[in-house]
C-alpha positions as CSV (number, residue, x, y, z in Angstrom):
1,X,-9.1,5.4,-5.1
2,X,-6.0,6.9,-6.5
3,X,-2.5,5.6,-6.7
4,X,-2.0,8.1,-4.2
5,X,-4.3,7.3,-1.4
6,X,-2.9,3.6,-2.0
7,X,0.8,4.8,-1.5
8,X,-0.9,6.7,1.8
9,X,-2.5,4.4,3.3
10,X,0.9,1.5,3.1
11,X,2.5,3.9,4.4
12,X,0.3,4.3,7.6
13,X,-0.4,0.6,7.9
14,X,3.4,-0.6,7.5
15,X,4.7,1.8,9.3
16,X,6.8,3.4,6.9
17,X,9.2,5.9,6.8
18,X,10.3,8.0,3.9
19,X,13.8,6.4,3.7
20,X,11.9,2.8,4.2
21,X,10.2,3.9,0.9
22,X,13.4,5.1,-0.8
23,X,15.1,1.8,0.0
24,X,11.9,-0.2,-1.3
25,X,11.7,1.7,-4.7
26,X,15.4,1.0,-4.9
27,X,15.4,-2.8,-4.3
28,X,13.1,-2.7,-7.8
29,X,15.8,-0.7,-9.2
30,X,13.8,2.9,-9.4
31,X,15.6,5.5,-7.8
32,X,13.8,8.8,-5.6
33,X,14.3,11.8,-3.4
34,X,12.9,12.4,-0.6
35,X,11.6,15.3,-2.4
36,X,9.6,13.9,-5.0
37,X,8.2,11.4,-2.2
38,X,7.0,14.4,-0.6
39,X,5.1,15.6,-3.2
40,X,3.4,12.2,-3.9
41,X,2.3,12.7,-0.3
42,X,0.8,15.5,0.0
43,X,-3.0,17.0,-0.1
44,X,-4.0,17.7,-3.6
45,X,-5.1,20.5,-3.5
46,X,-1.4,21.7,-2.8
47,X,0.6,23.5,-5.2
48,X,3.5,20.5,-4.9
49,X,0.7,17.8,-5.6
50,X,2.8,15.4,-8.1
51,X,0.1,12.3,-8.6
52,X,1.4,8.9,-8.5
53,X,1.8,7.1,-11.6
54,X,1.5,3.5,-12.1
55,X,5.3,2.8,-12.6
56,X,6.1,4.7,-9.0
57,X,3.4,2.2,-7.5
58,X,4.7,-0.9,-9.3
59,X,8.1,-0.9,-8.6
60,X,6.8,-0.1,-4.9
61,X,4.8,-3.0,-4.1
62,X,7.5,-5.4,-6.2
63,X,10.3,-3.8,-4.1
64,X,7.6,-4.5,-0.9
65,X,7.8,-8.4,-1.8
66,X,11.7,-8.1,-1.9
67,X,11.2,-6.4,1.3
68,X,8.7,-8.4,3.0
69,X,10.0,-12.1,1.7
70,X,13.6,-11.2,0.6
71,X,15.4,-11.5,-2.6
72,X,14.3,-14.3,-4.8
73,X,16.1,-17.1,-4.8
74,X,18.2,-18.3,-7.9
């Protein structure tokens, strides 16, 4: 299973939009566009494919904790 068929399927089963994504990458300090979110998305064998690397899904799923639990506490 690639990065991006993990991305795919949180998105389905959180119910996420792509600003909900934008604002989870950001609370991990990585910054998007809706464009290049697009193209993580979409079917590979399209000519805007752009696979998912491992730092995109990283600072997902620690922005998804941040999300989910809230910021740390100090």
């Amino acid at each position: 299973m690639s990065n991006n068929d993990i991305m795919k399927k949180l998105r389905v089963a959180l119910s996420l939009r792509d600003d909900d994504i934008i604002e989870i990458l950001a609370l991990a300090n990585f910054k998007t566009t809706k464009t290049e979110l697009s193209a993580i998305f979409r079917n590979e064998d399209h000519p805007n494919f752009k696979p998912c690397g491992d730092q995109i899904l990283r600072n997902f799923l620690n922005g998804l904790v941040i999300y989910k639990r809230g910021p740390k506490p100090q």
